[in-house]
C-alpha positions as CSV (number, residue, x, y, z in Angstrom):
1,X,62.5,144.2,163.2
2,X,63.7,143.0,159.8
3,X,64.3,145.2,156.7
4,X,62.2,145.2,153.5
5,X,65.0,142.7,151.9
6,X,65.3,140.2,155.1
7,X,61.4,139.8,155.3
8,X,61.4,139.3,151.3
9,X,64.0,136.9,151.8
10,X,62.4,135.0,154.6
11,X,59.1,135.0,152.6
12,X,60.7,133.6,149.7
13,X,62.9,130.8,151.4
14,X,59.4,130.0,153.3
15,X,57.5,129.2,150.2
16,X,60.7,127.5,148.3
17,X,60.8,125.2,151.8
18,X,57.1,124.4,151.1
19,X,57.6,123.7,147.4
20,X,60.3,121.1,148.7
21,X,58.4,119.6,150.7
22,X,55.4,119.1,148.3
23,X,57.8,117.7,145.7
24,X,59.3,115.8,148.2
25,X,56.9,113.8,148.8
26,X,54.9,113.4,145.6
27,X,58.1,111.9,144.2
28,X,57.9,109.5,147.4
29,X,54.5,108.2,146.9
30,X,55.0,108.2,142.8
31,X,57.3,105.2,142.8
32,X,54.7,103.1,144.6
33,X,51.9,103.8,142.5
34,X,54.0,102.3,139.3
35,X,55.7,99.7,141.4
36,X,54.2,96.9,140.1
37,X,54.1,97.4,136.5
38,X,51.9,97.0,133.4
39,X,51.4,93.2,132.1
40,X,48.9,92.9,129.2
41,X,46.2,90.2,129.6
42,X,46.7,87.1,127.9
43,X,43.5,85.8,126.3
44,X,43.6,82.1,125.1
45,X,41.7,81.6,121.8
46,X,39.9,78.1,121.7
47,X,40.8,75.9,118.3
48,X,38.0,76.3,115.7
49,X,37.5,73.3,113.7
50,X,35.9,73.1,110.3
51,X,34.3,69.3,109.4
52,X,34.7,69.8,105.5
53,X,32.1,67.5,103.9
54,X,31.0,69.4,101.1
55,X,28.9,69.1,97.9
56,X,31.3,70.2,95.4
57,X,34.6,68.4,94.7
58,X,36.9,71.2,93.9
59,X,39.9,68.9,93.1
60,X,37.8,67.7,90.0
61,X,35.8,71.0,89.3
62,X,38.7,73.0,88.5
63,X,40.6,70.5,86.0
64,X,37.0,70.7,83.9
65,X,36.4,73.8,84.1
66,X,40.1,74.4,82.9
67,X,39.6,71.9,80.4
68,X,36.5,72.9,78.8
69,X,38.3,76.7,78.7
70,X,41.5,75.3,77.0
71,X,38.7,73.5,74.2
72,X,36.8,76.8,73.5
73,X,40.0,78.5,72.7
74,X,41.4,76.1,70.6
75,X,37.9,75.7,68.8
76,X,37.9,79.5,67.7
């Protein structure tokens, strides 16, 4: 028959075998699970295009409108 302390000590080194075990294996199985990695998805955006055929001119608008400002100030 074992003493108090033996059958502790056999209780404990039962349970820390267990807990070896566990951890053994969950460290086993956790490199597969990540093994392949993480790659982000690459989405491909189509090319928008803009036909520009508009009423306005602003390469004349903005010279007159300029103009007429720089002719109100200097009529003042």
């Amino acid at each position: 028959m074992l003493s108090r302390s033996a059958a502790f000590a056999q209780t404990l080194e039962n349970i820390m075998n267990k807990f070896a075990t566990i951890a053994l294996a969950l460290s086993l199985t956790a490199g597969t699970a990540f093994a392949g990695g993480y790659e982000a998805p690459v989405v491909e955006a189509e090319p928008v295009v803009v036909e520009g055929n508009s009423s306005s001119d602003a390469g004349i608008l903005v010279p007159l409108l300029l103009l007429v400002g720089i002719a109100a100030v200097a009529s003042n």
